[in-house]
N, C-alpha and C positions, 0 to 999 in steps of 0.2 A: 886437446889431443885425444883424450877420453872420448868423446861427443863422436871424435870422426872415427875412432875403432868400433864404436860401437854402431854407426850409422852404417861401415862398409859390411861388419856381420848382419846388419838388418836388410844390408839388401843380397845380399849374397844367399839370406835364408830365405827370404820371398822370391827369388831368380828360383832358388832349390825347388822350392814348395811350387810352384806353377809348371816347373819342366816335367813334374812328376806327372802330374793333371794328364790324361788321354783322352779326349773324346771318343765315345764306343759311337760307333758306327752301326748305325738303327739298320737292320734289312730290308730295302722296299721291295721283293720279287720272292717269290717261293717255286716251287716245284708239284709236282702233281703226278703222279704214279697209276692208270689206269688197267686192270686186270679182268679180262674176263672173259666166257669162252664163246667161240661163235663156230657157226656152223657152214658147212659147202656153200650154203649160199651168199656167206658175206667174204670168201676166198678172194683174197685180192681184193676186196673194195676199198674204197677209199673212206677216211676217215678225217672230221672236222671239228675246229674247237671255233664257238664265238662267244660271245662275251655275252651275260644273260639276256640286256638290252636290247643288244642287237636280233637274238634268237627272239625274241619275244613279241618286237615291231611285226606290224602287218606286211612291210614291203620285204624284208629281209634282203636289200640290195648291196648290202657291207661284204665284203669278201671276209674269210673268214682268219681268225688269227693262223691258225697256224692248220696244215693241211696232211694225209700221209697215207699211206695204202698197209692195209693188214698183209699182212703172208700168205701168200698162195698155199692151202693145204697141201699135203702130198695126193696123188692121186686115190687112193685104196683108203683114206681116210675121211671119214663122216664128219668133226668135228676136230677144233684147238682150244688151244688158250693162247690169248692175247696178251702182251702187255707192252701198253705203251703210252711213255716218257716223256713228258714236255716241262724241258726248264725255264726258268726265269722268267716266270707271269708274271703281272702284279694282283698286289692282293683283291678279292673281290668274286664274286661267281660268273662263271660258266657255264656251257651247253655241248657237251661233248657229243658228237652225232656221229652214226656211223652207218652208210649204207641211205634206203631212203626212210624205215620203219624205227631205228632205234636211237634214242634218245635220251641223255637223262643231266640233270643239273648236279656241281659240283661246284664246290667254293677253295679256295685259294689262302692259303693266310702267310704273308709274308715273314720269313725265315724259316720254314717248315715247310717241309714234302708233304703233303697228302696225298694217301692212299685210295681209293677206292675199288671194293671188289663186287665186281656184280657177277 
């Protein structure tokens, strides 16, 4: 009778001890926060993110991940500031483009917003 009061505590503490157990859930996508200022000329352009790969290939025939148009300045004003937001990339770099002359690489790191300010 001993044997089995003590077998049914030993499993009732191993049932305890494993319900406890959570597996954390690793982040695979991050966020990306770009800021910067432009000028009448890039009013309303459109703006491109590809992935460094594909920015980098001679043919450049990939469409690009993700696509957006800046803000139209107000008329009476020379320049802005930009800022603009794209969630849930996966980790890795990028080729933020904007217009047909700017350009610049940015990397990714899964669970984490990166900033960058040009």
């Amino acid at each position: 009778m001993s044997f089995l009061r003590n077998l049914t505590v030993l499993v009732f503490l191993l049932m305890a001890a494993s319900a406890c157990k959570k597996e954390e859930v690793v982040p695979q996508t991050g966020n990306l926060v770009l800021r910067f200022k432009y000028s009448s000329n890039l009013s309303g352009t459109t703006y491109s993110l590809f992935t460094e790969p594909v920015w980098t290939s001679s043919g450049r025939f990939a469409t690009p991940l993700r696509v957006g148009v800046l803000p139209a300045l107000a008329p009476n004003a020379s320049s802005g500031d930009a800022a603009v937001e794209i969630k849930d990339l996966n980790a890795g770099n990028y080729v933020f483009v904007v217009g047909n002359n700017n350009s610049w690489s940015v990397q990714v790191t899964a669970g984490k917003t990166t900033e960058v300010n040009k």
